[in-house]
C-alpha positions in Angstrom: -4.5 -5.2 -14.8 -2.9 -6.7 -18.1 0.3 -4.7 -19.1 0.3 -6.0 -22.7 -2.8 -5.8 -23.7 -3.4 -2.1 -23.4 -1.5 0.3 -26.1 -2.8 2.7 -28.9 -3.6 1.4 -32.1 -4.3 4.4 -34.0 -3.8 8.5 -33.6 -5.4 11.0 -35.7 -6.5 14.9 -35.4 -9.4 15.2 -33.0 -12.2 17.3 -34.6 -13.3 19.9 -32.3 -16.7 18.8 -32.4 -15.9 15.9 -30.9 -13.8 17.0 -28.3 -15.7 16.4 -24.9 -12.2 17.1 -22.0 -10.1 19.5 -23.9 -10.1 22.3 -26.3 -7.0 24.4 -28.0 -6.9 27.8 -28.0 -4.7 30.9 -29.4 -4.0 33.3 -27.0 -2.9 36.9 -28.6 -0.8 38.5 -25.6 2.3 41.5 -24.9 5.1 40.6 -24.0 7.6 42.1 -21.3 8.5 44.5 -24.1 5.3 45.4 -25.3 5.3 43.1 -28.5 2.0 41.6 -29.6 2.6 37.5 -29.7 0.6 34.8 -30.3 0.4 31.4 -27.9 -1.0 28.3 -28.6 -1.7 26.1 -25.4 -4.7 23.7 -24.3 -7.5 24.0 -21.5 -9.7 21.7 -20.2 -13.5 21.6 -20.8 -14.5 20.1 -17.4 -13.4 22.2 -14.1 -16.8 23.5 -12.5 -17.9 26.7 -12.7 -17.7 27.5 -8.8 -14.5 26.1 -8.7 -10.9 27.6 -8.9 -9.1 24.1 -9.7 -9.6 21.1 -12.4 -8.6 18.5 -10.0 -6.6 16.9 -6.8 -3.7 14.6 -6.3 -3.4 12.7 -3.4 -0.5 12.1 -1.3 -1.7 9.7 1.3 0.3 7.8 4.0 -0.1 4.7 6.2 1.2 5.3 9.3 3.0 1.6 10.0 5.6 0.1 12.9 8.1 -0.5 10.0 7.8 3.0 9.0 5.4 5.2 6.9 4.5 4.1 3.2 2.8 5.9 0.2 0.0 5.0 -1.6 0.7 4.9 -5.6 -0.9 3.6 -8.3 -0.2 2.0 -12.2 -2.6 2.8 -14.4 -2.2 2.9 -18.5 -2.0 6.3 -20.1 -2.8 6.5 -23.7 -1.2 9.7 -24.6 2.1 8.2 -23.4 1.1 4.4 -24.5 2.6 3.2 -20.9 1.4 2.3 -17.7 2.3 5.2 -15.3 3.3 5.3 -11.6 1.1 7.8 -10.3 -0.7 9.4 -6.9 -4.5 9.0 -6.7 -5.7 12.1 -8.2 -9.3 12.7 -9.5 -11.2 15.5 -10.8 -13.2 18.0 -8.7 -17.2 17.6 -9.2 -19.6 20.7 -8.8 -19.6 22.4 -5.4 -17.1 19.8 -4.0 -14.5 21.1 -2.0 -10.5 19.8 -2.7 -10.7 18.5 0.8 -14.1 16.9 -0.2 -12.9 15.5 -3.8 -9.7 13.8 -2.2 -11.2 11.7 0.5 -13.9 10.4 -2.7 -11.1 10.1 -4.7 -9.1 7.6 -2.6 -12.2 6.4 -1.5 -12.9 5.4 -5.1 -10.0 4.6 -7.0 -8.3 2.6 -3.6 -10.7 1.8 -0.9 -8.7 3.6 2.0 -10.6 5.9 4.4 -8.4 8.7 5.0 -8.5 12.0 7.1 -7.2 14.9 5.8 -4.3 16.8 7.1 -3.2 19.6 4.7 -3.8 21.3 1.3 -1.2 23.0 -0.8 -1.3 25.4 -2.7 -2.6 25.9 -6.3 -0.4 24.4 -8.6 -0.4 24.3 -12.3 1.0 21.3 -14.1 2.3 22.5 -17.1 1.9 26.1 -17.4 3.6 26.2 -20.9 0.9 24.0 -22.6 -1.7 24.4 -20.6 -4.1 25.7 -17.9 -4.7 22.7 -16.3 -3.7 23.0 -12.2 -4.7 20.8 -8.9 -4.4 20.9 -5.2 -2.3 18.5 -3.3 -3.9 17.2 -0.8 -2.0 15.0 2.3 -4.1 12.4 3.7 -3.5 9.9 6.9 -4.6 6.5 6.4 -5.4 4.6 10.2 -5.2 1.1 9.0 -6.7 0.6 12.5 -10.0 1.4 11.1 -12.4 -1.9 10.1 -13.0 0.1 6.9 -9.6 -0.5 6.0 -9.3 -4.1 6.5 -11.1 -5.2 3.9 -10.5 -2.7 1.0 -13.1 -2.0 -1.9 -12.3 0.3 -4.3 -15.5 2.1 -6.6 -13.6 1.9 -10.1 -15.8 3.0 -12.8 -15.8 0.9 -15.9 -12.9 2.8 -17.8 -10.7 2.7 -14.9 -8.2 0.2 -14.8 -6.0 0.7 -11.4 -3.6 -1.5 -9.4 -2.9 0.4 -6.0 0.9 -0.7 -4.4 2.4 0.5 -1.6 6.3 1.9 -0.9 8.4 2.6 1.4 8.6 6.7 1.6 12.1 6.4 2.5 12.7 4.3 -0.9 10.6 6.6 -3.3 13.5 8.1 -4.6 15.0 4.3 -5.5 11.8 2.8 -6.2 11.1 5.2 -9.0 14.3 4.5 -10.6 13.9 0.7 -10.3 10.1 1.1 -11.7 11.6 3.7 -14.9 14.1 1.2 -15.6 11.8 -1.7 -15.8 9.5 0.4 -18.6 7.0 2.6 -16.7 6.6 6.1 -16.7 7.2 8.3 -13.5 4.5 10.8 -13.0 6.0 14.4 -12.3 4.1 14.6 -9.2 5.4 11.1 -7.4 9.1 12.4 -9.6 9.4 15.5 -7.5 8.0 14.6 -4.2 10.9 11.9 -4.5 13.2 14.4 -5.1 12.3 16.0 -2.3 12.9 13.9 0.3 16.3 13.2 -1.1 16.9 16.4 -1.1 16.3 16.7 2.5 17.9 13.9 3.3 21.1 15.3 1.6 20.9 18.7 3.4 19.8 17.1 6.6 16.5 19.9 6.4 
């Protein structure tokens, strides 16, 4: 993946006509106090009618001698004109499962095989601005398996990914190191980072 070839050459209104993954909205609501407001936020167009998430990020680990590493990605995100550190993550097709859509995902976008070993939660991404939410789904990678020896990822032909590996015990410093050197830190990789720091720190 080129990281100086990608950026945004021009921004403009988007007619809603045209508008095929989002749409804006104004909500009319009460408040606490019983006072008639108004709220503008956004909503996506695409999350399947049987379904009650948009997507699923993917927090999947290989299991190694040296200690267990994450599976991240950089791919260039236009409404921030950088390259972003991020989880796999993918959007959840009709009558998939979140379960089903993250082992497809990471199938797709990386080439590991992975077995699933926990869901979270719904969780909404930015609840201010929009509706938009996921399920994190924790995945074990055996690098024992022949399928991932040789990997081959499925990338469609918008997709431009390069898949890296770290260090869990170094997230917290790797995303740091990776901010300071011009690329943006996803919220999700952000606060699982924090996390363990935070355990770390208060021995949990």
């Amino acid at each position: 993946m080129s990281e100086t070839k990608a950026r945004v050459i021009s921004t403009e209104p988007l007619p809603e006509s045209e508008a095929v993954w989002t749409k804006l909205v104004k909500q009319t609501y009460k408040d606490p106090n019983g006072v008639t407001r108004t709220w503008e936020s956004a909503e996506r167009r695409t999350r399947p009618k049987d379904s009650d998430i948009d997507g699923v990020g993917i927090v999947a680990i290989l299991e190694k001698k040296t200690g267990p590493e994450i599976v991240l990605q950089k791919q260039y995100r236009p409404p921030v004109d950088k390259i972003v550190i991020e989880l796999p993550a993918g959007l959840i097709d009709e009558g998939e499962a979140a379960q089903q859509a993250a082992i497809r995902e990471l199938k797709e976008e990386t080439g590991y095989v992975a077995e699933v070993l926990e869901t979270s939660p719904i969780m909404f991404n930015d609840p201010g601005f929009c509706n938009t939410n996921l399920r994190m789904v924790h995945v074990t990678v055996d690098m024992s398996l022949p399928a991932n020896q040789n990997l081959k990822p499925e990338l469609e032909e918008n997709e431009f990914i390069e898949v890296f590996l770290v260090k869990l015990a170094d997230l917290w410093e790797e995303c740091i190191k990776l901010e300071a050197e011009g690329y943006a830190i996803d919220a999700r990789i952000a606060n699982l980072a924090e996390g363990i720091e935070i355990a770390k720190k208060f021995k949990l």
